[in-house]
N, C-alpha and C positions, 0 to 999 in steps of 0.2 A: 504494500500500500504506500512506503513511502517513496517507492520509486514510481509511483501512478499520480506523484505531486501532493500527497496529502504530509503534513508535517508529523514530527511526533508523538505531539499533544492531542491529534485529531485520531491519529492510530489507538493509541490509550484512553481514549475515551470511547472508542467503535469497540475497541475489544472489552471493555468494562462494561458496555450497552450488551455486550452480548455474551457475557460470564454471567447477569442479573436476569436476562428473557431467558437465557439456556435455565435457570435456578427456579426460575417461577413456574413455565410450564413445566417442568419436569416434575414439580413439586405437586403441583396440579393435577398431573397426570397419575403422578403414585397417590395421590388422595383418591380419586374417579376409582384406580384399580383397587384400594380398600375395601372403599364400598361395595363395587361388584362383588368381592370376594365374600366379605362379610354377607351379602345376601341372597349367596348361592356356596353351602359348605361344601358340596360333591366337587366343584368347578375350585374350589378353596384345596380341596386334597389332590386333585387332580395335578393341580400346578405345583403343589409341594415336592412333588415326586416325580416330576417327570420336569427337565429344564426343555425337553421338545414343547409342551403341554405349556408353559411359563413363557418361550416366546411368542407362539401364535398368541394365549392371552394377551399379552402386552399390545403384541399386533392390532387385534382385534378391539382391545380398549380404545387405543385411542383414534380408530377410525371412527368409533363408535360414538364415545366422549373426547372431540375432540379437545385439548388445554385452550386451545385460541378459539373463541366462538366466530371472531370475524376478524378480515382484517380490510385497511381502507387502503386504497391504492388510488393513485393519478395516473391517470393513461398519457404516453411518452409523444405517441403518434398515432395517427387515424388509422381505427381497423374496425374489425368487426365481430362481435362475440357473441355466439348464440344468436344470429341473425341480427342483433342490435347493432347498429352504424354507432361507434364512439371517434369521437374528435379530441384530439392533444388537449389538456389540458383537464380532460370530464373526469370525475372521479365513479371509482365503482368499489363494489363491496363485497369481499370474497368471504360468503358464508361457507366455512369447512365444514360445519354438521350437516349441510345440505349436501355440498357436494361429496361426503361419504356418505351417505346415503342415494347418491343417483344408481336409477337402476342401470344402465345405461353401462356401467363400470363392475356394479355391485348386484348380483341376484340377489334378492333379497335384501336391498341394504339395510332396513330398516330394522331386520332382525341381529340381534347381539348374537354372532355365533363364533365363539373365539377357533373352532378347528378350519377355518373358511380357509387358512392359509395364507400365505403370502400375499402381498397387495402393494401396489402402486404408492411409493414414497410421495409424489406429488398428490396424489388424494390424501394425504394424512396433514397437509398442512406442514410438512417440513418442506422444507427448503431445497435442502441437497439431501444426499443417502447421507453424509457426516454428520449431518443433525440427529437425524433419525437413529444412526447408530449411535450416538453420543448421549440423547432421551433413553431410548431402549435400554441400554445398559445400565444407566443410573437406574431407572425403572427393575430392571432386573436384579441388580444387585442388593436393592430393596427391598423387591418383592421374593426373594428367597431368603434374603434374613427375615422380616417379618414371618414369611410362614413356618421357617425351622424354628425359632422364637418363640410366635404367639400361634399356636395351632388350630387355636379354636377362641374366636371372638366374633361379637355381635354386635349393630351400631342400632341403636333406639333414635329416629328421625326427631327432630324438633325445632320450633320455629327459629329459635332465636343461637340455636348452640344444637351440637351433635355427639353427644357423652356417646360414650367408645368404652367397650366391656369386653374382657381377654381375659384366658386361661393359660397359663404357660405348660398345662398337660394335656394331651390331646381328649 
């Protein structure tokens, strides 16, 4: 970057902008797969035991729930998306829970089915495959400490807060 004209200070601040989104969806993401887990125990043992079983989850979480609900973009130059004529300057709004869920990409998208397999980096809302592998893994490395850990826990919904109840014996 600093040979693309950006100075040092501009480097260190792009990579501090992206050490803090890499921390928050990620964080995001192992919250959503909590939950999942917490409210399906079969799918909770399943991923304990098998790290094949722990990556399509992950996989399949966060096409599901995605971390980013949306994100806002400025169109560079005049094209065309989805039939829609957009002109330089238009802004548009890339809903990731929508487009993991097109059927179009996704049979069934609408249903949570974490064996679905493998799937489309650009449908999941990262950016490059380094994102996705660099989520994924913090995710995983979470979600197999958590399940060797807490084997058996349950989350009580509520409006205001969301108490979290674990056994450390299965």
């Amino acid at each position: 970057m600093i040979h693309a004209g950006f100075g040092e200070r501009q480097v260190l601040r792009f990579a501090s902008l992206m050490v803090a989104a890499g921390q928050l969806t990620t964080t995001d993401a192992a919250a959503t797969m909590a939950l999942l887990l917490a409210e399906n125990p079969d799918l909770r043992d399943r991923v304990r035991d098998s790290p094949k079983a722990l990556d399509e989850f992950i996989e399949e979480a966060v096409r599901h729930e995605p971390a980013v609900a949306a994100t806002g973009r400025a169109v560079t130059q005049s094209t065309t998306l989805g039939g829609v004529p957009l002109d330089a300057g238009d802004r548009v709004l890339l809903a990731w829970g929508s487009a993991n869920r097109d059927e179009r990409h996704f049979n069934d998208g609408g249903v949570f089915r974490p064996e679905r397999g493998r799937t489309n980096p650009a449908h999941l809302g990262c950016p490059t495959r380094v994102a996705c592998h660099v989520a994924g893994t913090g995710c995983g490395i979470a979600g197999h400490a958590a399940s060797s850990r807490c084997p058996a826990y349950g989350v009580i919904r509520g409006v205001r807060e969301v108490p979290v109840e674990w056994s450390t014996t299965g």
